[in-house]
ROBA-883061 format. One record per residue: x, y, z of N, C-alpha, C in turn. Coordinates in pm, whole numbers, plus 50000, padded with zeros to 5 digits. Each point is the difference from the previous one (the first is absolute). Layout:
XYZXYZXYZ
...
REM end
This chain:
616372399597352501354996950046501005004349893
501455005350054500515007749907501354984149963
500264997749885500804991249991501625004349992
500804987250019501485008750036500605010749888
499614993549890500825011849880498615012750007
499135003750012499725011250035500485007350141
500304994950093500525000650146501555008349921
500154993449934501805003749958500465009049934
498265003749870499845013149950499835008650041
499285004750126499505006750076501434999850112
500874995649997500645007550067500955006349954
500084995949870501165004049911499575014249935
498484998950005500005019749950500105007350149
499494993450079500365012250117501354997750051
500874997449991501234998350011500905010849938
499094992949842500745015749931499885011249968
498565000250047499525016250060501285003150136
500184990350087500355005950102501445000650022
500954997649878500935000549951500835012049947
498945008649949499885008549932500035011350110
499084997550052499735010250134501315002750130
500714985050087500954997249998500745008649946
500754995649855501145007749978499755013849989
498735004149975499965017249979499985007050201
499824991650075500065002950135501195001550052
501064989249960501084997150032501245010149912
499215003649895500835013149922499725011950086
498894999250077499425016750060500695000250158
499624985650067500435000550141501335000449975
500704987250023501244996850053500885013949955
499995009049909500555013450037499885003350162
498834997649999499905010550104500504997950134
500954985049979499924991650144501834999550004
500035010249875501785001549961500624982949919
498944993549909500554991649979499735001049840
500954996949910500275010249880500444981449892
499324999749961500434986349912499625001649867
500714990349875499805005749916498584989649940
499455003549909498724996749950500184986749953
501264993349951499574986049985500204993750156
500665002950098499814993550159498435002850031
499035012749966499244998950035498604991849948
500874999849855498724988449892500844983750082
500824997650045500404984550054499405003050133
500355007650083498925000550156498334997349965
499715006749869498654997950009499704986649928
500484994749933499904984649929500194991250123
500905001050071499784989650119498834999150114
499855012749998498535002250089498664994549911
500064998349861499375004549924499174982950009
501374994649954500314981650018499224996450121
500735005150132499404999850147498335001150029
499925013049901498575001450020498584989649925
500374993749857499364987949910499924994550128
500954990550069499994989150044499324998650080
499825013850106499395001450153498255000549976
499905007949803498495001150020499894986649920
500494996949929499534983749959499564987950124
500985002750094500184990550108498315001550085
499985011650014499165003250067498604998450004
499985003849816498754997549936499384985850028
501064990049946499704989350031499414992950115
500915005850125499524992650140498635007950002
499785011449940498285002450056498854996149909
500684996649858499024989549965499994987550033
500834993650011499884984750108499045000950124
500345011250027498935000550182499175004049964
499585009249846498555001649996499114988449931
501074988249933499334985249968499884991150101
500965003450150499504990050100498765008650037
499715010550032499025008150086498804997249958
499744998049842498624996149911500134984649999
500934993150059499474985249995501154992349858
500175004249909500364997549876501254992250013
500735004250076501074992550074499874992350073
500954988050081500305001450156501135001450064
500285009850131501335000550021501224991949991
501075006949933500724989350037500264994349839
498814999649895500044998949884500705005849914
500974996249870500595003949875498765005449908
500045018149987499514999849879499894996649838
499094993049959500644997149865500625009449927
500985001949855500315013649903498624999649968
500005011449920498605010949968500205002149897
REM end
């Protein structure tokens, strides 16, 4: 079982792998879509997505380890996991 501060590390490097990737996409596309911004709007577009994105895989992580502690029994629905 993965506990929450590894859950939090793990999303925080792929985040900022995908951060990285993001803004170098958003430097290549949005030219092409005629939309022309300057590089710190596009480092703040990508920090808010960036923010957006922690939360959604943290969130997520979590509800599927909860259902994979009710599914093995370890839980019961409906139950508070203890911190880790």
């Amino acid at each position: 079982m993965q506990s929450k501060y590894h859950s939090l590390i793990e999303s925080l490097a792929n985040t900022t792998i995908g951060y990285v990737v993001a803004i170098l996409s958003q430097l290549a596309i949005f030219p092409m879509f005629g939309v022309h911004l300057a590089l710190s709007d596009n480092l703040l577009i990508g920090a808010w997505f960036t923010v957006i994105s922690i939360m959604r895989s943290y969130l997520l992580r979590r509800f599927f380890n909860k259902k994979t502690l009710i599914a093995y029994g370890f839980i019961r629905p409906g139950a508070r996991v203890k911190n880790e």
